[in-house]
NUFI-415736 format. One line per 8 residues: number of its first residue (from 1); their letters; for each residue x, y, z negated of N, C-alpha, C. Coordinates in nm, 3 decimals. Layout:
REM residues N
NUM	a	X,Y,Z,X,Y,Z,X,Y,Z; ...
//
This chain:
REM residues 297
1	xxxxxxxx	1.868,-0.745,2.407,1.873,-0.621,2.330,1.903,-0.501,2.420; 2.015,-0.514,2.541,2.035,-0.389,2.610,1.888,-0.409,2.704; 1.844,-0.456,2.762,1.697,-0.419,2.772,1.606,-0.343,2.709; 1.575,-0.391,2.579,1.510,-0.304,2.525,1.566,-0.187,2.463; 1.649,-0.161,2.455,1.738,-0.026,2.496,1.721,0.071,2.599; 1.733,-0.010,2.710,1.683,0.054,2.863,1.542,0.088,2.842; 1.494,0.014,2.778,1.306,0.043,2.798,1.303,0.165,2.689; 1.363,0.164,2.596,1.288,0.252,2.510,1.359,0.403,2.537
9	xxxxxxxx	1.464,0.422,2.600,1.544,0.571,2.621,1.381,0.584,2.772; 1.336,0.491,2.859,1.272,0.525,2.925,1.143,0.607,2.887; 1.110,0.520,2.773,0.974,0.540,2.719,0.972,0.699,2.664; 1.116,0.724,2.625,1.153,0.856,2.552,1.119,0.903,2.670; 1.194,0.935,2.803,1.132,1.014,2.894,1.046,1.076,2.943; 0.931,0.950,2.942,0.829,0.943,2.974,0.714,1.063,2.895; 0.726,1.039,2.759,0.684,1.095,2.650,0.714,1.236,2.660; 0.850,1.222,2.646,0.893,1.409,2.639,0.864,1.457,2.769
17	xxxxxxxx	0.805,1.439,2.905,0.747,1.456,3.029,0.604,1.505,2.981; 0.513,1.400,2.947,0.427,1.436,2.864,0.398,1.544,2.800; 0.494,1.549,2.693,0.466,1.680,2.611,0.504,1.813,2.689; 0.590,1.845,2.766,0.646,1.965,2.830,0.502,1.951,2.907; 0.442,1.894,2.986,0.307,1.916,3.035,0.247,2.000,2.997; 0.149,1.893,2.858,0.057,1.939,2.768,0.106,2.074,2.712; 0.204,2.125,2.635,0.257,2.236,2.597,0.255,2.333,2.703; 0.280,2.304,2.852,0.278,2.419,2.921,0.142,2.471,2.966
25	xxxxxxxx	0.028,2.348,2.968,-0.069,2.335,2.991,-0.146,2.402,2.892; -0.121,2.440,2.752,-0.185,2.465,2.676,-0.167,2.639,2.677; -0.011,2.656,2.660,0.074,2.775,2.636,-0.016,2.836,2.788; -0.003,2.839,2.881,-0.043,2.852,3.011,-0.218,2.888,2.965; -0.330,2.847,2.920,-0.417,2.892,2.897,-0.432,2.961,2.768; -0.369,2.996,2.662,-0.363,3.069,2.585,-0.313,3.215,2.675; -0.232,3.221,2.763,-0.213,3.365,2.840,-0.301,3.408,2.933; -0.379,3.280,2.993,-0.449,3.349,3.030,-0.578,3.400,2.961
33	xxxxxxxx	-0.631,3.381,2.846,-0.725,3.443,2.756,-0.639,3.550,2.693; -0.506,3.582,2.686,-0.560,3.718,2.658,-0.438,3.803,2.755; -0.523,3.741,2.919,-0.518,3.838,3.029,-0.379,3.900,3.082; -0.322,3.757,3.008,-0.195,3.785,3.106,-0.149,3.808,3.261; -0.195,3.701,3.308,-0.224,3.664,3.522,-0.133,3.593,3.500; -0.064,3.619,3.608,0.038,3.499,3.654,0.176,3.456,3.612; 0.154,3.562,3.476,0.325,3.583,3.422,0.295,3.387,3.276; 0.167,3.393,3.285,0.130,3.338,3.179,0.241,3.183,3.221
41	xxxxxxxx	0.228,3.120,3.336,0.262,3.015,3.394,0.423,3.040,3.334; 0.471,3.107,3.378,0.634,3.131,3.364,0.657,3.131,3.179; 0.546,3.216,3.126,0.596,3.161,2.940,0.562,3.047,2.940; 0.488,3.001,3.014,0.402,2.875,2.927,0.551,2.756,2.955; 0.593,2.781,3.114,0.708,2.698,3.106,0.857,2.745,2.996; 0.906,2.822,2.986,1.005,2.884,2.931,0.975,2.843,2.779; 0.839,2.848,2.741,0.884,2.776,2.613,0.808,2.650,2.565; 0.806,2.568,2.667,0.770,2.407,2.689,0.888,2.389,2.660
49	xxxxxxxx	0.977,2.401,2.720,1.131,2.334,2.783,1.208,2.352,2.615; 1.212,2.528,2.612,1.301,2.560,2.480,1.217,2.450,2.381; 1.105,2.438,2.337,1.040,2.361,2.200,1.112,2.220,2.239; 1.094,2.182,2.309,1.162,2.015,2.362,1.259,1.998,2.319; 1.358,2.101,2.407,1.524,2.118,2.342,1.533,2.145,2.188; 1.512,2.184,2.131,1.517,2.243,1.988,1.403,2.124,1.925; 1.341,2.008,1.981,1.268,1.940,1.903,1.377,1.806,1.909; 1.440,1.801,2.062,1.504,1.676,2.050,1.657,1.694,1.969
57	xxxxxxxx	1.715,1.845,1.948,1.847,1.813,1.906,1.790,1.862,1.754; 1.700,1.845,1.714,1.649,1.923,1.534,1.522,1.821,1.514; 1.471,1.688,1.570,1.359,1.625,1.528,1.410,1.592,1.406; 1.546,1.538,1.388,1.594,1.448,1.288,1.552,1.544,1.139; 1.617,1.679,1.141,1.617,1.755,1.031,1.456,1.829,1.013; 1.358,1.803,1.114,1.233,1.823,1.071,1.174,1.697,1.040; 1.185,1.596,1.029,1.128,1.490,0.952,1.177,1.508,0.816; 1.325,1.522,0.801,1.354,1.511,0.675,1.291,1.601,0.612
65	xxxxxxxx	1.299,1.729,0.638,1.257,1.868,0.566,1.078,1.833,0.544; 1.001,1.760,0.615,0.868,1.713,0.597,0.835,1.627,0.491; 0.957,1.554,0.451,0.969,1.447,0.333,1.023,1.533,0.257; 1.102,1.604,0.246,1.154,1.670,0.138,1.265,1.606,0.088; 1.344,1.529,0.140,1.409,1.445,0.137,1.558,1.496,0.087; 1.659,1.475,-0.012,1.777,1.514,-0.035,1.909,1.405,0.009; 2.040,1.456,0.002,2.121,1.415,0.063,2.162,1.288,-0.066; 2.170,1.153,-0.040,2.223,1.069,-0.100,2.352,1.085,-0.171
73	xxxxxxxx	2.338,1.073,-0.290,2.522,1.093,-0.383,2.574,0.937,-0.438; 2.724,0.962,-0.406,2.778,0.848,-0.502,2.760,0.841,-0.640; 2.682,0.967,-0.704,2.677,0.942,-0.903,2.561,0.865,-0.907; 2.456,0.896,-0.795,2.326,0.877,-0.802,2.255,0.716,-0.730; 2.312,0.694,-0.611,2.302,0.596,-0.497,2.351,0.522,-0.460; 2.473,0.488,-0.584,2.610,0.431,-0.530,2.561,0.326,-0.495; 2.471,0.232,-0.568,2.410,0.063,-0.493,2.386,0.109,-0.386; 2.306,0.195,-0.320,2.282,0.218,-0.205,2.350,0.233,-0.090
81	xxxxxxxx	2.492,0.281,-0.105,2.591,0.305,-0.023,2.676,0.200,-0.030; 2.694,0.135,-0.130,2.755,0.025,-0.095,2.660,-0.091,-0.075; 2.569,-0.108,-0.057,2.501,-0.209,0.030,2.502,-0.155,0.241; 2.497,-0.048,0.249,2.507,0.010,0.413,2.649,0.028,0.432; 2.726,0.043,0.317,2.894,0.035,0.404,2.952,-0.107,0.417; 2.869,-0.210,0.370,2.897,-0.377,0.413,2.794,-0.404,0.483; 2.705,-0.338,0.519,2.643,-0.407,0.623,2.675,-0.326,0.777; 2.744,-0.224,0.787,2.783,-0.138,0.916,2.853,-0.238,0.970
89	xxxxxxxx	2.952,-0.372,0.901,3.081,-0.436,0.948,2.971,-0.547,1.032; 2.851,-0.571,0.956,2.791,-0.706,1.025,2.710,-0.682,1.171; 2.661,-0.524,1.143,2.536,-0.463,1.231,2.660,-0.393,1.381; 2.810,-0.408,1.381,2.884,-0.364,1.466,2.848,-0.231,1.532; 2.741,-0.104,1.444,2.761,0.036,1.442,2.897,0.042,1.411; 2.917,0.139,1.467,3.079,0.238,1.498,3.053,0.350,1.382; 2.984,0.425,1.420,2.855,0.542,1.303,2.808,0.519,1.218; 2.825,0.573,1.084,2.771,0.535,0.986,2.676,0.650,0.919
97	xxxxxxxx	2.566,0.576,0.887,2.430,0.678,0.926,2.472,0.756,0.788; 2.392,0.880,0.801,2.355,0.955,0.707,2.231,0.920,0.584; 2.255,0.906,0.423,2.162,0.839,0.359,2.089,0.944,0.289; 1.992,0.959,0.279,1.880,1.074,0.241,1.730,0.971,0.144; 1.729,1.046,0.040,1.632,0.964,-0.013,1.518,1.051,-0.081; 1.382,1.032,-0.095,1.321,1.104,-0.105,1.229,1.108,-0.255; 1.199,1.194,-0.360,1.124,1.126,-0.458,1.034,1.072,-0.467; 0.968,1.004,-0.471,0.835,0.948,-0.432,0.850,0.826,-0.515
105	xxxxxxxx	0.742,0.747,-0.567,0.729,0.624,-0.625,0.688,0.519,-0.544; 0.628,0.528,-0.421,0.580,0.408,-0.320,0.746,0.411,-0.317; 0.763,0.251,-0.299,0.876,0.162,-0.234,0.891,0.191,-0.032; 0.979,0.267,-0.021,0.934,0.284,0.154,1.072,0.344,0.202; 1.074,0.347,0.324,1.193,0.350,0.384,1.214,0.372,0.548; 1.234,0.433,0.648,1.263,0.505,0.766,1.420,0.511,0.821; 1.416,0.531,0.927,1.567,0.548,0.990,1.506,0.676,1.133; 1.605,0.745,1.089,1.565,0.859,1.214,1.683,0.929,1.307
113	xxxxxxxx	1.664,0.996,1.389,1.783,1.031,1.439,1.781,1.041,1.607; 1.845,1.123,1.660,1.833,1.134,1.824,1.947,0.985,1.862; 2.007,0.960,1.824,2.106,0.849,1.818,2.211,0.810,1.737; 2.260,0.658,1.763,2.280,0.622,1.631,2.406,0.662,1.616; 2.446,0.769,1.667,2.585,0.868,1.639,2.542,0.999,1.548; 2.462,1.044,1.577,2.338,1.138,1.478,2.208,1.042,1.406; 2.252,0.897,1.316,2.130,0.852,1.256,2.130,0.901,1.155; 1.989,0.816,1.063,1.984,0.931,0.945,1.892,0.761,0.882
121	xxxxxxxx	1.923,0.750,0.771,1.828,0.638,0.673,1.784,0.700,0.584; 1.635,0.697,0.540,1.610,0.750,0.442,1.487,0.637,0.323; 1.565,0.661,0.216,1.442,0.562,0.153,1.373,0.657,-0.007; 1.307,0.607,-0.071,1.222,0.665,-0.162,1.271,0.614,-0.271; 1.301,0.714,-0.371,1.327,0.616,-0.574,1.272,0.519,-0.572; 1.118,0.481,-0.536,1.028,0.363,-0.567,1.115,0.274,-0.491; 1.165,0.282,-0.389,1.228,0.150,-0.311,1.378,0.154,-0.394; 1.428,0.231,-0.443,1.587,0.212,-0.520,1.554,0.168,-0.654
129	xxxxxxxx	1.421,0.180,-0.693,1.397,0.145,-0.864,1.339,0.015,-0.867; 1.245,-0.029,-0.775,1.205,-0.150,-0.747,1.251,-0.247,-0.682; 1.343,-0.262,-0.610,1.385,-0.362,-0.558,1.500,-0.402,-0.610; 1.565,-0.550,-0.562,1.676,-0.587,-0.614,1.795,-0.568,-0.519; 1.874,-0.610,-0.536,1.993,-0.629,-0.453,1.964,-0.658,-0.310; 1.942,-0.778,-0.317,1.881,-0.890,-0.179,1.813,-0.818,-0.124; 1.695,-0.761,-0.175,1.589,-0.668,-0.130,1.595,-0.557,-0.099; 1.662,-0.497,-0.117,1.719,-0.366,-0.097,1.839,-0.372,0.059
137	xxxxxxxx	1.896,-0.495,0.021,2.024,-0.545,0.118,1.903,-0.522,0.307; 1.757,-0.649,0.263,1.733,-0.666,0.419,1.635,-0.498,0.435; 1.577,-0.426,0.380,1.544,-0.288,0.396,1.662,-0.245,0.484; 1.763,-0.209,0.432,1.852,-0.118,0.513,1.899,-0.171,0.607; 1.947,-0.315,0.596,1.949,-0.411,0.773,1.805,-0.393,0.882; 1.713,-0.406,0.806,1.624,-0.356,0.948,1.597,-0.213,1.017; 1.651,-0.120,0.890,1.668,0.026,0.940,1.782,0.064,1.002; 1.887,-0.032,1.010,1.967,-0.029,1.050,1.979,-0.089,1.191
145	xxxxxxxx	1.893,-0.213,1.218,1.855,-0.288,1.290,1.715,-0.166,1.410; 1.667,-0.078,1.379,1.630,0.009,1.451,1.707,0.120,1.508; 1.808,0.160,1.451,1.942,0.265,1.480,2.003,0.203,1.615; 2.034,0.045,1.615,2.166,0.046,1.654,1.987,-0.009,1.874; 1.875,-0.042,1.828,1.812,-0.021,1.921,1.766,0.079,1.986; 1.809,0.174,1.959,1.725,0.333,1.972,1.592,0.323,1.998; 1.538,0.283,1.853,1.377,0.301,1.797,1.374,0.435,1.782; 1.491,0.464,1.667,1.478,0.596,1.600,1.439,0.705,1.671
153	xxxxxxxx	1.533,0.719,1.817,1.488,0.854,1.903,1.340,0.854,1.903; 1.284,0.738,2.008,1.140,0.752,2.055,1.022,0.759,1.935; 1.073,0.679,1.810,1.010,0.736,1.678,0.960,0.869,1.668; 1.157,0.906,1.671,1.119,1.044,1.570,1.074,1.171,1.710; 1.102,1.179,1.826,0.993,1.236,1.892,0.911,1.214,1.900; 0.822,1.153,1.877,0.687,1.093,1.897,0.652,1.148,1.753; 0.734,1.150,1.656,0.717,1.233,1.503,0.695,1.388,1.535; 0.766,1.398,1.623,0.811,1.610,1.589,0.697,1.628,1.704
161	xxxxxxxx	0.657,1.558,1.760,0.586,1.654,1.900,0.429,1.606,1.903; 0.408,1.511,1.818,0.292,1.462,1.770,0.205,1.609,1.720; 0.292,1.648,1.591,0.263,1.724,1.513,0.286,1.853,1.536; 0.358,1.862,1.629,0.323,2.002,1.714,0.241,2.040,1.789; 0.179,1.912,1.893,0.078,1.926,1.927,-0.057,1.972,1.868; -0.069,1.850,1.770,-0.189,1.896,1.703,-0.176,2.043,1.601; -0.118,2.072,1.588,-0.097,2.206,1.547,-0.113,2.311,1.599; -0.103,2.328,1.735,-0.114,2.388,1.821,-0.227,2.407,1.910
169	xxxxxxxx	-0.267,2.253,1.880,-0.453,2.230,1.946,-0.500,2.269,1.839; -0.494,2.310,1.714,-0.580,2.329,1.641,-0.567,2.460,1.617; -0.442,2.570,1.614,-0.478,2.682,1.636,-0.546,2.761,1.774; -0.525,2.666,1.882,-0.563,2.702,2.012,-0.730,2.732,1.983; -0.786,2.644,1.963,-0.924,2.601,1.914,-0.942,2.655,1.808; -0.913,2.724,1.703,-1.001,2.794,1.660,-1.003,2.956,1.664; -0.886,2.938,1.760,-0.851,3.119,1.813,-0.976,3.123,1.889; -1.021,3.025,1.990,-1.111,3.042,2.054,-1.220,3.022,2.013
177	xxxxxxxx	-1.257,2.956,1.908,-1.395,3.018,1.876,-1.405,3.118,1.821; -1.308,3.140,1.700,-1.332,3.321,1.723,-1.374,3.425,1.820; -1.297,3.403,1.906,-1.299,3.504,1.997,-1.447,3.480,2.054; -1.454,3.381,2.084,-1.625,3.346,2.090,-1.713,3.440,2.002; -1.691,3.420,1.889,-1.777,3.463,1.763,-1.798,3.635,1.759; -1.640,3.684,1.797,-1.641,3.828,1.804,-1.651,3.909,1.894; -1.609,3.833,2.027,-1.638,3.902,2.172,-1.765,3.903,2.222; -1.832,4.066,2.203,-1.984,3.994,2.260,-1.978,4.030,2.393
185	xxxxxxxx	-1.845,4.119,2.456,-1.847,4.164,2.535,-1.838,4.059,2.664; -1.790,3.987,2.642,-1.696,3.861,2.729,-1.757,3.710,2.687; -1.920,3.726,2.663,-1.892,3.577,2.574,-1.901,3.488,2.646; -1.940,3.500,2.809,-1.934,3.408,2.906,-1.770,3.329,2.888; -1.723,3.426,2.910,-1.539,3.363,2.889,-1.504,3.293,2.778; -1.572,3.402,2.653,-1.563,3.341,2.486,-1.569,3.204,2.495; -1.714,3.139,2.555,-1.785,3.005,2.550,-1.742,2.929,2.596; -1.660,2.941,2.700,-1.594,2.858,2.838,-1.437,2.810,2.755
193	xxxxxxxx	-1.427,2.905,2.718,-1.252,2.872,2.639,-1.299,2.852,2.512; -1.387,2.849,2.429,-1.473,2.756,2.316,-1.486,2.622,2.279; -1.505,2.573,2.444,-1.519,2.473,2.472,-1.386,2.390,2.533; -1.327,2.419,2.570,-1.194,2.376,2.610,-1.163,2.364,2.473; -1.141,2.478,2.415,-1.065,2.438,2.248,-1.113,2.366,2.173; -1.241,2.358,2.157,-1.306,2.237,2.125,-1.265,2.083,2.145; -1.253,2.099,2.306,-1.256,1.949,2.421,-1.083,1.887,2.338; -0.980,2.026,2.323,-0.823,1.995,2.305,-0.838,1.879,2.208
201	xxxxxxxx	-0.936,1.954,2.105,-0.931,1.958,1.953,-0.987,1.808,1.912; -1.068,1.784,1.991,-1.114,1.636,1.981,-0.999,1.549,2.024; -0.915,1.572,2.112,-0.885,1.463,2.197,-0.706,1.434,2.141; -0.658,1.586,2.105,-0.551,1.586,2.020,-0.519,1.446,1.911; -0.572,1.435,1.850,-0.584,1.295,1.722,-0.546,1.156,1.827; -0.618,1.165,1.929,-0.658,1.056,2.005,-0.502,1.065,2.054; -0.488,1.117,2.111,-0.321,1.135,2.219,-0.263,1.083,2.133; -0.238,1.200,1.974,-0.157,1.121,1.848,-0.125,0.983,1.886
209	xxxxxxxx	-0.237,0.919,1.845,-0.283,0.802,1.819,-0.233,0.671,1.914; -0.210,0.733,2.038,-0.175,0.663,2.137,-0.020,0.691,2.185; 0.002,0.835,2.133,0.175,0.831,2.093,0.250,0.704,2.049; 0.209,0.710,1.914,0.248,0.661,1.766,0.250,0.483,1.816; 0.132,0.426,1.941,0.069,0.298,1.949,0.217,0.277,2.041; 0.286,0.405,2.192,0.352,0.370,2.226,0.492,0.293,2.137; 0.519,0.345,2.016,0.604,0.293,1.959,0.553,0.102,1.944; 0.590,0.058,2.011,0.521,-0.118,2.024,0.529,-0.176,1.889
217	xxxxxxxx	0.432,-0.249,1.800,0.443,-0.335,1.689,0.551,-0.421,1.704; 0.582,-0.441,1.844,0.697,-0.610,1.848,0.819,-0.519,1.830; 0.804,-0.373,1.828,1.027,-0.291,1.773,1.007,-0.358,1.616; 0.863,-0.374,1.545,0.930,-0.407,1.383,0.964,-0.556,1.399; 0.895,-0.652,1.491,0.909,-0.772,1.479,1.078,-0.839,1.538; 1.150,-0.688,1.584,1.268,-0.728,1.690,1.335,-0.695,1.549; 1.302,-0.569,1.483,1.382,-0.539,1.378,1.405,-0.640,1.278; 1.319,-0.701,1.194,1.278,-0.791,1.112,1.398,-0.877,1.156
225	xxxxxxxx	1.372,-0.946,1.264,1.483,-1.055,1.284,1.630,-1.001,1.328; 1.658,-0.925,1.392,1.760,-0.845,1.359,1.843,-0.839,1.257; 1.736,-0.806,1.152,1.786,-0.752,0.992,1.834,-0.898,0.937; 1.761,-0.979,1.007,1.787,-1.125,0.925,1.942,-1.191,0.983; 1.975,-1.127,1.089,2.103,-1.145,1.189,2.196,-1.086,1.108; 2.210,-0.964,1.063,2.300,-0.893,0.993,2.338,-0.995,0.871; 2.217,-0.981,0.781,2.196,-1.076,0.654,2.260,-1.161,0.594; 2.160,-1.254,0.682,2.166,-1.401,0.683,2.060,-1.425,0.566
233	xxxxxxxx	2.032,-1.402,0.533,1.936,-1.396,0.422,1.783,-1.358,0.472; 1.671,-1.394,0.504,1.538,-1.353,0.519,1.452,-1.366,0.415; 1.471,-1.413,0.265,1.427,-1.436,0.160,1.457,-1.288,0.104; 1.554,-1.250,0.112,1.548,-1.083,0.077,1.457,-1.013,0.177; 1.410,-0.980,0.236,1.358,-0.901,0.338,1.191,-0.980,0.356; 1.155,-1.096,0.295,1.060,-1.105,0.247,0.974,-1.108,0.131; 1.098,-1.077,0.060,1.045,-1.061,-0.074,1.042,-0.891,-0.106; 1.104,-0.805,-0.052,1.091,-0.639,-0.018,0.965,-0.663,0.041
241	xxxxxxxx	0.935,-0.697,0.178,0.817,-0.628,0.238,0.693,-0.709,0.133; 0.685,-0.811,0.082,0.607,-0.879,-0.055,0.539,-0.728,-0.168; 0.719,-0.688,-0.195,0.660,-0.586,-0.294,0.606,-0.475,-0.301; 0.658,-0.441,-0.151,0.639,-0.283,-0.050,0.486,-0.264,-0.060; 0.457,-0.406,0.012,0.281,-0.437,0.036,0.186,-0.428,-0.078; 0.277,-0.454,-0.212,0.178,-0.443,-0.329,0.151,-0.368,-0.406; 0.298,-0.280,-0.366,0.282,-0.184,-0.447,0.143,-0.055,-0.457; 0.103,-0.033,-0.576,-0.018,0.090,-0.533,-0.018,0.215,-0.512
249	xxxxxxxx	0.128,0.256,-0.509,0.155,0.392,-0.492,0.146,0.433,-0.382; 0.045,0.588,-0.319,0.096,0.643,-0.224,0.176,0.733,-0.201; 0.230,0.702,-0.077,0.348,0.819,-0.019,0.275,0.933,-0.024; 0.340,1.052,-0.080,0.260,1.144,-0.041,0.280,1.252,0.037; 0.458,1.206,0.065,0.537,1.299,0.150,0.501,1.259,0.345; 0.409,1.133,0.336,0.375,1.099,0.465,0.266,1.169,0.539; 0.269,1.159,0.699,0.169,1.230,0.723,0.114,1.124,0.835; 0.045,1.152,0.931,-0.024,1.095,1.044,0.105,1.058,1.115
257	xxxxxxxx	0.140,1.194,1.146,0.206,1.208,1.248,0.382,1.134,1.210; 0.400,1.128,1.115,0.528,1.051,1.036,0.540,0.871,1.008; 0.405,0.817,0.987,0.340,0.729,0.907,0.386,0.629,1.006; 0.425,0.594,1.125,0.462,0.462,1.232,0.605,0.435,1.174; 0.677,0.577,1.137,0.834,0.588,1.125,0.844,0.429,1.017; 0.763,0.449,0.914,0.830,0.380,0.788,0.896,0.238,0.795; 0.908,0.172,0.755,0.893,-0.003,0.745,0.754,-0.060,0.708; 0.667,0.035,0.643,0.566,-0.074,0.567,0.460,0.077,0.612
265	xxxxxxxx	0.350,0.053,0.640,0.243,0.152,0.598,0.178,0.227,0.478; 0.225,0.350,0.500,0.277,0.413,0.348,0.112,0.455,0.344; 0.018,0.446,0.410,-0.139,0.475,0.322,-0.222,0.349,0.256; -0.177,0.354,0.148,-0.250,0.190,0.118,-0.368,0.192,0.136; -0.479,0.289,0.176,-0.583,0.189,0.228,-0.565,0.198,0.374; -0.522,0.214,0.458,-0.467,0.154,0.553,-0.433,0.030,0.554; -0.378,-0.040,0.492,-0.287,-0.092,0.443,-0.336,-0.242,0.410; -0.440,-0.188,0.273,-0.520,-0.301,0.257,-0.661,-0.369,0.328
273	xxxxxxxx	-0.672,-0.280,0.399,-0.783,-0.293,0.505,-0.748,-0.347,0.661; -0.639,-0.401,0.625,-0.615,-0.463,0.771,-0.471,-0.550,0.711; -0.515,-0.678,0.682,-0.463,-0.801,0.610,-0.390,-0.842,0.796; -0.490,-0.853,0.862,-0.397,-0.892,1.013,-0.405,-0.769,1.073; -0.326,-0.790,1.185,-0.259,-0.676,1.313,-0.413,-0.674,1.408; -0.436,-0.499,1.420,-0.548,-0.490,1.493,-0.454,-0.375,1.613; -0.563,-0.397,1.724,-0.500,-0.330,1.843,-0.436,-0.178,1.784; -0.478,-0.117,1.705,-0.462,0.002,1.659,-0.360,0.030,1.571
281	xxxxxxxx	-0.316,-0.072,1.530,-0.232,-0.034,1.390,-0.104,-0.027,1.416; -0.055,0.035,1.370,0.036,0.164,1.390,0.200,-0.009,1.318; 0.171,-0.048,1.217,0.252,-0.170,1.213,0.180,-0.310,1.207; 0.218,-0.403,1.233,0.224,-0.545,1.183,0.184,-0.561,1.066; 0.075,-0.611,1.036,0.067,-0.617,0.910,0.177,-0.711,0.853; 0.151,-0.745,0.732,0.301,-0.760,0.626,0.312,-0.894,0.650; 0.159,-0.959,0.621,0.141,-1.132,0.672,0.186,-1.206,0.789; 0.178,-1.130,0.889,0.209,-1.153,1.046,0.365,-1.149,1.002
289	xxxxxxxx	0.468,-1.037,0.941,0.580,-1.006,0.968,0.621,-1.149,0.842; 0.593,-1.175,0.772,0.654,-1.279,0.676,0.644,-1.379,0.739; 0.537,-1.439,0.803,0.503,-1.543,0.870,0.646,-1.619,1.003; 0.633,-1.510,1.064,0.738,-1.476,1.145,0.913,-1.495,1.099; 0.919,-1.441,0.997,1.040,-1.477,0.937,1.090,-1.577,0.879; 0.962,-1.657,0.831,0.955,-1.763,0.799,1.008,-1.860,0.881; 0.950,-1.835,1.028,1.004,-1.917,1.124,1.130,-1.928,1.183; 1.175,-1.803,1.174,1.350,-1.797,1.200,1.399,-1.887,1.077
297	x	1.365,-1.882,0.944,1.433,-2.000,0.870,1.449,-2.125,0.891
//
């Protein structure tokens, strides 16, 4: 476990290296289209660095604010809190996460947070109205079971900077075809930075995509059994991801860039269109993860 600990604060590195790049790389040709010179390099760094900082100590509270997510109450959640204040004694967190739940009718559930001194659990009505005890019990052991690995950090950056990116490639790109469209003066330049915004704009999704893949399918398969460590029980935690999987509701508070965070893949046709684990998929499918648990019994 402290291994994959070591690997994944690395992987965080690695990533947020990445993005201060791309961001300066981007910020950096946006000044120079509109004719900055050489000052462009110095913003483009100055606010690479600041977005990073302000993404890694605030990712947590922009996921939530993306879900819409409210602060968990004892009138309202009390099963809920007392299933995570008996399982903190088994999972040997010191910290006891913050519980946030979101309205929604899909059954689903996330853990976020820069660390598990700042974590954050968040689950949906559909998962507090549908499930039982047991079921509800191995949900928050495997979200809990990602906290105490620091999944959550490299998650939830890979959440906030995903979606900044492409946000950013996509206003980049269509500033520039404008300017294309309206500059007849310059359209040699127009066309040239047209095409770059273009080239971003394609390839943006793709990076996503390969973000989201760095988060490895085997953190749910470490979690899963994990959760079953806390437990002791894997009949709860297969009978949740059973109902998670069947349910037909979609999330609608999910996005691309959010959608690795969950426990279960909150787009059901996603979902139902990939019965096994393909190089691409963002989780394990549900069959692979029951299968598996099965075998720890």
């Amino acid at each position: 476990m402290f291994e994959d600990v070591r690997r994944n604060k690395i992987k965080t590195g690695f990533i947020v290296s990445i993005f201060i790049l791309l961001v300066t790389l981007i910020i950096y040709y946006i000044g120079i289209a509109f004719d900055l010179g050489s000052v462009s390099i110095v913003i483009a760094l100055a606010f690479s660095i600041i977005s990073t900082a302000l993404t890694y100590y605030n990712c947590d509270k922009i996921v939530l604010a993306s879900c819409k997510a409210r602060p968990a109450t004892m009138e309202e959640d009390k099963r809920l809190i007392g299933i995570l204040d008996a399982l903190l004694i088994s999972s040997g967190l010191t910290t006891k996460p913050k519980l946030y739940v979101v309205e929604d009718a899909q059954p689903n559930a996330f853990a976020t947070g820069r660390n598990p001194e700042h974590a954050v659990i968040c689950v949906t009505t559909g998962l507090l109205e549908k499930l039982e005890y047991y079921e509800l019990e191995g949900v928050i052991a495997h979200e809990l079971s990602h906290i105490k690995n620091y999944d959550i950090l490299l998650s939830c950056v890979i959440s906030v900077m995903v979606g900044f990116i492409v946000m950013i490639t996509d206003w980049l790109s269509r500033s520039f075809l404008w300017r294309n469209l309206d500059d007849d003066n310059d359209s040699k330049f127009g066309g040239i930075m047209a095409i770059i915004g273009l080239f971003i704009m394609i390839l943006s999704p793709i990076f996503a995509k390969l973000l989201q893949l760095a988060v490895s399918r085997r953190r749910e398969f470490l979690a899963d059994a994990t959760a079953v460590e806390f437990t002791r029980n894997p009949d709860g935690l297969i009978s949740a991801l059973q109902k998670i999987d069947s349910d037909p509701n979609e999330l609608k508070t999910a996005s691309s860039a959010t959608s690795h965070m969950f426990i279960s893949e909150p787009f059901r046709k996603n979902a139902r269109t990939k019965r096994k684990t393909s190089w691409f998929s963002t989780h394990p499918s549900t069959d692979d993860r029951i299968e598996a648990l099965r075998n720890i019994k």
